[in-house]
N, C-alpha and C positions, 0 to 999 in steps of 0.2 A: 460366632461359630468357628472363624478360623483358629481364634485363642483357643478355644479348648482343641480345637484338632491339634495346635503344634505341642498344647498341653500336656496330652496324650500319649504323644510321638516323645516328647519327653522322660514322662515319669515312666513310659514300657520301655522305654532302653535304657534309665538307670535301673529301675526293678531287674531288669533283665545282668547286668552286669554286677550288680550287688549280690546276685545268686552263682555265677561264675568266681565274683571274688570271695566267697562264703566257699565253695566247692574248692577252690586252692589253697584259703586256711585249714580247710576240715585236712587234705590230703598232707598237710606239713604241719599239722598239729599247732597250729598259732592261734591266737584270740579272735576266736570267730564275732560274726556280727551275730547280735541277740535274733532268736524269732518274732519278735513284736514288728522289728525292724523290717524286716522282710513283708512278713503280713500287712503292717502300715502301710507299706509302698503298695503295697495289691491293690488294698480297701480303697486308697484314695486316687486309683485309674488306673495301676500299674500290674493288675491281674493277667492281661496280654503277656505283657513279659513276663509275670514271674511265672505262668504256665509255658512259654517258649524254656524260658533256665530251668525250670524244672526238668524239661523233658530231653534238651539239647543237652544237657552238661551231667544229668541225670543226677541231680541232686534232690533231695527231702522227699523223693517220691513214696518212702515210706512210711511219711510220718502223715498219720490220718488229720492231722492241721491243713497241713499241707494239698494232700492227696484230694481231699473232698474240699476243705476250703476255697482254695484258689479255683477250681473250679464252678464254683457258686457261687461267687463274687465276679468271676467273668459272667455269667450266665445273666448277673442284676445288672452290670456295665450293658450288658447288648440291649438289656432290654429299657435301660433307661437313656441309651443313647439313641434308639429305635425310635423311640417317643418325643427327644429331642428334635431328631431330624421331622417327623410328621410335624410335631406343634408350630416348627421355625421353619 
């Protein structure tokens, strides 16, 4: 259980800054990071942070991927970390 905690604490502060570094390409017009990229980081624990950068840096808020995605993929993390914690 500690692995996946530091796992966690991990992959939501790079999701988290990959969305701050996306939000300073978008604003200087340079080669942004793809959306899968972003998304990948969500799906695979990093939904904490990329709904923290979304909201702090207010980036992709409009994009219904984004908006409703991350969202729902936080929502599956709480609940299969919920069930973690009870099982273990």
């Amino acid at each position: 259980m500690k692995y996946l905690l530091v796992y966690l604490v991990i992959i939501n502060a790079l999701t988290c800054l990959l969305m701050l570094v996306d939000k300073i390409k978008a604003i200087k017009q340079w080669w942004r990071i793809p959306e899968k990229v972003l998304l990948g980081c969500c799906a695979i624990g990093g939904s904490l942070g990329g709904m923290i950068g979304m909201k702090l840096f207010r980036h992709k808020t409009l994009h219904a991927k984004f908006a409703i995605g991350i969202p729902v993929m936080l929502a599956l993390h709480v609940v299969l970390l919920v069930l973690l914690v009870i099982r273990f």
